[in-house]
C-alpha positions as CSV (number, residue, x, y, z in Angstrom):
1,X,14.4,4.0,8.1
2,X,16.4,5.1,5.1
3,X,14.4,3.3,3.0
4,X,11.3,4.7,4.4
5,X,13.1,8.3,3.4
6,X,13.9,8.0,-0.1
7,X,10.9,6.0,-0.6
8,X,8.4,9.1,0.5
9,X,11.0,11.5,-2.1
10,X,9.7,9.1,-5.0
11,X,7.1,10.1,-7.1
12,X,3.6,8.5,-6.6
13,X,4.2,6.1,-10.4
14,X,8.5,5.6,-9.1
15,X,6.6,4.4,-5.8
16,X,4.3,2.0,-7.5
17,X,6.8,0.8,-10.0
18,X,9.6,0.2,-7.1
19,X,6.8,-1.9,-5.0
20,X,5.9,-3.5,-8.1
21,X,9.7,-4.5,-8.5
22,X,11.4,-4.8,-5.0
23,X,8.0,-5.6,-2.9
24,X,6.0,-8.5,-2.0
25,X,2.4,-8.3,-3.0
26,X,0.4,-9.6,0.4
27,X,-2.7,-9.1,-1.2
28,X,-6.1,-7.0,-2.4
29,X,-8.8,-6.2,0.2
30,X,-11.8,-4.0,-1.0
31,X,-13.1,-0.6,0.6
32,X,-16.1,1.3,-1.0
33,X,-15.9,-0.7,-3.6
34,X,-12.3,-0.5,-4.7
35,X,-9.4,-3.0,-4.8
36,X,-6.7,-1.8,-2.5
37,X,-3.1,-4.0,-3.3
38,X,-1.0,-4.3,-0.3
39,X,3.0,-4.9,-0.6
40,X,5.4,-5.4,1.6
41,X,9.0,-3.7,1.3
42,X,11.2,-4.7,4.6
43,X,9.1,-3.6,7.6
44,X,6.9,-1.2,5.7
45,X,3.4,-1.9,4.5
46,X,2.2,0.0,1.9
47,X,-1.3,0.4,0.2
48,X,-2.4,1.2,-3.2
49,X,-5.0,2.4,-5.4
50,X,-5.1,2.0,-8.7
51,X,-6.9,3.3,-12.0
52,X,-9.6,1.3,-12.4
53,X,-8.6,-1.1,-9.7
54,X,-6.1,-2.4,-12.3
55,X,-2.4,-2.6,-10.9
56,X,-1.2,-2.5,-14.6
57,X,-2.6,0.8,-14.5
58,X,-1.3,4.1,-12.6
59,X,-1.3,4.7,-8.8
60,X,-3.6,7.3,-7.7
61,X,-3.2,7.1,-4.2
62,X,-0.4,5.5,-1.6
63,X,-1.2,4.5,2.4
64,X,2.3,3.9,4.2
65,X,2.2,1.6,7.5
66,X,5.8,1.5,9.6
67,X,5.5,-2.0,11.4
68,X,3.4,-5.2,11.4
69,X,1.9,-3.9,14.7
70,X,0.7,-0.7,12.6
71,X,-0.6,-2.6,10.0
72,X,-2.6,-5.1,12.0
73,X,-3.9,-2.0,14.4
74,X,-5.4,-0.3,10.7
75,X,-6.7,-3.3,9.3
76,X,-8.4,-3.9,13.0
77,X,-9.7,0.0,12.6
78,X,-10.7,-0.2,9.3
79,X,-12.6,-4.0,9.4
80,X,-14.3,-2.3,12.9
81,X,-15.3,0.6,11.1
82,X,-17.1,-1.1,7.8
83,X,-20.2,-1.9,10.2
């Protein structure tokens, strides 16, 4: 829970970087056409966009997920929803 508090007072890039660094990459999926990565830091699941799809590049956009449960309901939504 702490780290869920401090993490949301980083900046969007001091997000990236720290997931980069301290997270474990589960994986890409694609929506719309774009790669999203997926990390894992403790029992939060976080997705990110990238520039260009590229995770050397910058984040442009972060999707935080408290819980496996939450993270398998969203994926459920989200592979339901793409037909």
């Amino acid at each position: 829970m702490i780290l869920r508090f401090i993490f949301r007072q980083m900046s969007l890039q001091k997000q990236a970087r720290y997931l980069k660094k301290k997270g474990i990459m589960l994986g890409t999926r694609l929506k719309n056409g774009r790669k999203i990565h997926i990390y894992m830091l403790r029992d939060l699941f976080i997705e990110v966009l990238y520039k260009n799809d590229n995770a050397n590049d910058e984040a442009e956009h972060l999707n935080m997920l408290r819980g496996l449960n939450n993270l398998n309901d969203y994926l459920e939504r989200e592979f339901k929803a793409s037909f």
